[in-house]
C-alpha positions as CSV (number, residue, x, y, z in Angstrom):
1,X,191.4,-139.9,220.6
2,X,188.4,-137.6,219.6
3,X,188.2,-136.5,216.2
4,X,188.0,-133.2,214.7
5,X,185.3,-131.4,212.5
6,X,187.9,-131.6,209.9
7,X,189.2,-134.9,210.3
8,X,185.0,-136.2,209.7
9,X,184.4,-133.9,206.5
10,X,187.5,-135.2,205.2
11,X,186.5,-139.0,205.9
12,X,182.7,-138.1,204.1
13,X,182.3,-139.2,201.0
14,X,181.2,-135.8,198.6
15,X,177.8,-135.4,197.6
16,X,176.3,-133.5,195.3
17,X,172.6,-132.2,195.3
18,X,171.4,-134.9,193.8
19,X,173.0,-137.8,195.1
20,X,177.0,-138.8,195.7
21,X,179.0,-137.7,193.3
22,X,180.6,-140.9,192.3
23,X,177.4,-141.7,190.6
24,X,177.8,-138.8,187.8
25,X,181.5,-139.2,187.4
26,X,181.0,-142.2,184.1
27,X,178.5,-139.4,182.9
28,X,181.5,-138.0,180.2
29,X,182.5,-141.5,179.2
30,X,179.2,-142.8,178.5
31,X,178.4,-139.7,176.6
32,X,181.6,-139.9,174.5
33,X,180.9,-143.4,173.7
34,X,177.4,-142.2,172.4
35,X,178.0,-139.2,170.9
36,X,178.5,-140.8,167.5
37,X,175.3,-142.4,167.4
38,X,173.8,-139.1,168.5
39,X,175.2,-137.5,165.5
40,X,174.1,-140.0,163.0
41,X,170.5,-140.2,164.2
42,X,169.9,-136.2,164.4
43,X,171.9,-136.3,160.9
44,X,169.0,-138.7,159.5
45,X,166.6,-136.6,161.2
46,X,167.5,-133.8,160.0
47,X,167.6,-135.5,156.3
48,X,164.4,-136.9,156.7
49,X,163.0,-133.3,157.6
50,X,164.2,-132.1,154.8
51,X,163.4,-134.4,152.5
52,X,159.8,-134.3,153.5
53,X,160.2,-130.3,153.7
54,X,161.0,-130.4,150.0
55,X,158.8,-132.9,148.7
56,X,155.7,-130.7,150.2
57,X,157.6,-127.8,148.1
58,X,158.0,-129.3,145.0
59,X,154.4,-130.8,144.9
60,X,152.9,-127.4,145.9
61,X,154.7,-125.9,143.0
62,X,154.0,-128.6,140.2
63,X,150.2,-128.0,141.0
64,X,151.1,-124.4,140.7
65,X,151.6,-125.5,136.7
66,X,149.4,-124.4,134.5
67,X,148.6,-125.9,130.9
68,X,148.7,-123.9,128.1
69,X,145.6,-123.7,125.6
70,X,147.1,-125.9,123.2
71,X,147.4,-128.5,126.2
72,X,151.4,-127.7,126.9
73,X,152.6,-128.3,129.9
74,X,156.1,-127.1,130.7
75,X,157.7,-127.4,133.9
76,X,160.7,-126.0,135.6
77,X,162.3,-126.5,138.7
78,X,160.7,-124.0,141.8
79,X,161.7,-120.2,142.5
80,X,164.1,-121.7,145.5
81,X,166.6,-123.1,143.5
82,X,167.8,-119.8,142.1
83,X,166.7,-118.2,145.7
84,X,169.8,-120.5,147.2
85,X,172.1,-120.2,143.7
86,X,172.0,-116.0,144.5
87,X,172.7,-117.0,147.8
88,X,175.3,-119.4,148.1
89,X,177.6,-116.8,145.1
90,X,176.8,-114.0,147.3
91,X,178.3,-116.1,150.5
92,X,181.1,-117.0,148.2
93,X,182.0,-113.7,147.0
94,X,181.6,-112.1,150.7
95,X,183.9,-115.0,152.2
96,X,186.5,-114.2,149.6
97,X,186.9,-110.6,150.7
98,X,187.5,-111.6,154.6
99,X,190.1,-114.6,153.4
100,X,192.8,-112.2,153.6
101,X,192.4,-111.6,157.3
102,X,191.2,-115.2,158.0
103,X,194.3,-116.4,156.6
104,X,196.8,-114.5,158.5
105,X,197.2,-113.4,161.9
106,X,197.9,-115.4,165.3
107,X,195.9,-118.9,164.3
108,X,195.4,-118.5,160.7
109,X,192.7,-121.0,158.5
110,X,195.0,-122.9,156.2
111,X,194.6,-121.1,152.4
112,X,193.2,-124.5,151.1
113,X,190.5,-124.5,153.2
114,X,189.4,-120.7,152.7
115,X,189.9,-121.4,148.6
116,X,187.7,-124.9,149.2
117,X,184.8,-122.7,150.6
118,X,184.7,-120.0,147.8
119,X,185.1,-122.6,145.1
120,X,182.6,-125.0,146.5
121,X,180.1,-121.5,147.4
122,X,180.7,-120.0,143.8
123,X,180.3,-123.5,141.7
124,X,177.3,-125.0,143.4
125,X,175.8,-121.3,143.4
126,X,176.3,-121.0,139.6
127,X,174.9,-124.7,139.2
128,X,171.8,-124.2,141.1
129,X,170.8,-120.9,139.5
130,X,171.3,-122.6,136.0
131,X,168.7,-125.1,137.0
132,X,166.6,-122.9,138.0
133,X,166.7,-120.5,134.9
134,X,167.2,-123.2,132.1
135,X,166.0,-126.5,133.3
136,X,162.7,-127.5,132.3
137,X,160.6,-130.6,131.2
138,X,157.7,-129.8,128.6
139,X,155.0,-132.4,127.0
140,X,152.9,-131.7,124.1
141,X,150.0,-133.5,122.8
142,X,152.7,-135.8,121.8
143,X,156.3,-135.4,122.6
144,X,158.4,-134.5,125.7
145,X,161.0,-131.9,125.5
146,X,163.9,-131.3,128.3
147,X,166.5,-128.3,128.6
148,X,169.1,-129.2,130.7
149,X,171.0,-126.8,133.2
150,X,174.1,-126.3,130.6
151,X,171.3,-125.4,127.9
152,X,170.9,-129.0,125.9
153,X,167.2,-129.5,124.7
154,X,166.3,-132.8,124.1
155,X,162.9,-133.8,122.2
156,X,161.5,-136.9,122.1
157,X,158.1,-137.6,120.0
158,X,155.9,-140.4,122.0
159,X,156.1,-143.0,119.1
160,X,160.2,-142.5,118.9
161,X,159.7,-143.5,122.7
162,X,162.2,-147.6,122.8
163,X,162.1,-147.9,126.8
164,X,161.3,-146.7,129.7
165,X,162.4,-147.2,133.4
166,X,160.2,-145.9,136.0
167,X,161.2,-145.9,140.3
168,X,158.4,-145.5,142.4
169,X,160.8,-145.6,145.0
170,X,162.0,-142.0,144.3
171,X,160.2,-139.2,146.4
172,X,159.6,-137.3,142.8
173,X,158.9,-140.6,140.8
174,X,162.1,-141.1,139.0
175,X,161.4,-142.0,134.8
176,X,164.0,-142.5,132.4
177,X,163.1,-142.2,128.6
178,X,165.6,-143.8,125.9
179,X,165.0,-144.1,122.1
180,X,166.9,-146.3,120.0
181,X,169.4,-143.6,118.4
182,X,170.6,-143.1,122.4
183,X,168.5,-140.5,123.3
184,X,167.7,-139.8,126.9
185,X,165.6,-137.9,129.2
186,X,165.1,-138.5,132.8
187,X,163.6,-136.3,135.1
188,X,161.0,-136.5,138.3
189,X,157.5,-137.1,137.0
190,X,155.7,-136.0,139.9
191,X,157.1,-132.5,140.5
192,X,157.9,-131.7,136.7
193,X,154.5,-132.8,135.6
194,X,155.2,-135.7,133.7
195,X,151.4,-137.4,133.5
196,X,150.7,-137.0,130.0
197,X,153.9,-138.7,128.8
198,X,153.4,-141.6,131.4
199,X,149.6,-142.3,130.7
200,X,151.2,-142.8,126.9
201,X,153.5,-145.2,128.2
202,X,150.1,-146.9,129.5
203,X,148.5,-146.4,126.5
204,X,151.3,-148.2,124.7
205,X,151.7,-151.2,127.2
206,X,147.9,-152.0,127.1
207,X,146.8,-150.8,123.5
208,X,149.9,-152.0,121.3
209,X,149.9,-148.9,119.8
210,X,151.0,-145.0,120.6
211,X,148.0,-142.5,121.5
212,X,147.2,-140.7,117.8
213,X,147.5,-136.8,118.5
214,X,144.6,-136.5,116.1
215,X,142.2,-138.7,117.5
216,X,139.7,-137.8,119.8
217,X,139.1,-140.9,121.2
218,X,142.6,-141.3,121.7
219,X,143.4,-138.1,123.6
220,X,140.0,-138.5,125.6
221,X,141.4,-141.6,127.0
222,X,144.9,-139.8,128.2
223,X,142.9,-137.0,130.0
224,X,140.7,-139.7,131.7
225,X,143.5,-141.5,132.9
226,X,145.7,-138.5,133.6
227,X,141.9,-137.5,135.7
228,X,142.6,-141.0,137.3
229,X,146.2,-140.8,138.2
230,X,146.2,-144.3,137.6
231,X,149.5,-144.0,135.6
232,X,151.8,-143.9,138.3
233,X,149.9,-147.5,140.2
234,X,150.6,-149.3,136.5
235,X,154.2,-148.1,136.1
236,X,155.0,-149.2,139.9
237,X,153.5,-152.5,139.0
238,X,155.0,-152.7,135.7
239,X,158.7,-150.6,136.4
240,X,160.1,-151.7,133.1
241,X,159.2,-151.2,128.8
242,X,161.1,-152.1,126.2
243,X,160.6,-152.5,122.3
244,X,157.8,-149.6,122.2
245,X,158.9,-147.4,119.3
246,X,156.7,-147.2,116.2
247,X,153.4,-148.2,116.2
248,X,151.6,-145.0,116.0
249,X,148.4,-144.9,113.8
């Protein structure tokens, strides 16, 4: 019995352009089975970026840091941290007007979430403009001083200086400074222009003795290591001091 046009398209297999369309059809599967992975990797991407992004920021704006005559450096965090603070309360305070209609109407956001985002918009906002207006690390010829964002200052003269834990590992060159009353300060050396302080640490380790802030010798050899930047290589190599207060001539 002959067959019919219709009965041979119906017996064909369908093609697409490419090729038969059996080949395409695990295409959803497989990219449901990868699309975790995708996310992560963009995610660390995308953190890496930023990271890096920053980091060029934040050196950029330490060199930016200019001593004053006495030899004063003081450092605070760059103009992008109150920049996002403005931002992030301005978000907050325009999300809260719209709640009111996000909330209601035929698919409503649940209130929780809607009160989630203005909280988490208005307290991180108010956080990050804090830091940036009140946070700052200063050294003098010989102390280090820190404001913290909720207004402590915390000064610490070199010789009062017990410990010290330094992480090269950190992007910023993360140093903690403890005394032996419990005194702290920790901040990121690189982009809040910590040299001076951690060329006395070196001075300390190698001389027995703090740097005299009236000695000429003394503060010529900080600037020609600070000159150096041969600080940060010792502290890598030597992360950890302890029993260093006193001994100041």
């Amino acid at each position: 019995m002959p067959t019919t046009s219709r009965d041979s398209e119906a017996g064909k297999k369908p093609y697409s352009k490419i090729g038969p369309a059996s080949i395409w059809s695990p295409l959803p599967q497989f990219l449901n089975m990868y699309y975790g992975y995708m996310t992560f990797i963009i995610t660390a991407i995308l953190l890496v970026c930023i990271g890096a992004v920053s980091g060029y920021f934040y050196r950029k704006h330490a060199a930016q840091v200019k001593p004053q005559p006495d030899g004063t450096i003081r450092a605070k965090l760059p103009g992008w941290y109150r920049f996002c603070g403005y931002f992030l309360v301005a978000g907050g305070v325009l999300f809260a007007l719209i709640t009111p209609a996000l909330i209601s109407g035929s698919n409503p956001m649940p209130p929780y979430m809607a009160f989630g985002v203005i909280g988490i918009c208005l307290v991180f906002g108010t956080w990050a403009i804090l830091m940036g207006q009140r946070q700052y690390v200063e050294t003098g010829v010989d102390y280090i001083e820190q404001c913290t964002w909720y207004g402590k200052v915390t000064r610490i003269p070199f010789h009062e200086i017990d410990s010290y834990a330094y992480s090269s590992g950190h992007p910023g060159g993360w140093l903690v400074l403890k005394t032996a009353d419990k005194r702290k300060i920790a901040f990121t050396s690189r982009y809040l222009r910590g040299e001076r302080v951690m060329c006395a640490l070196v001075f300390r380790q190698i001389n027995g003795r703090w740097p005299s802030p009236t000695s000429p010798e003394d503060q010529q050899a900080l600037m020609q290591e600070a000159s150096l930047a041969a600080a940060p290589q010792y502290l890598t190599e030597n992360p950890i001091g302890r029993n260093l207060s006193g001994q100041q001539v």
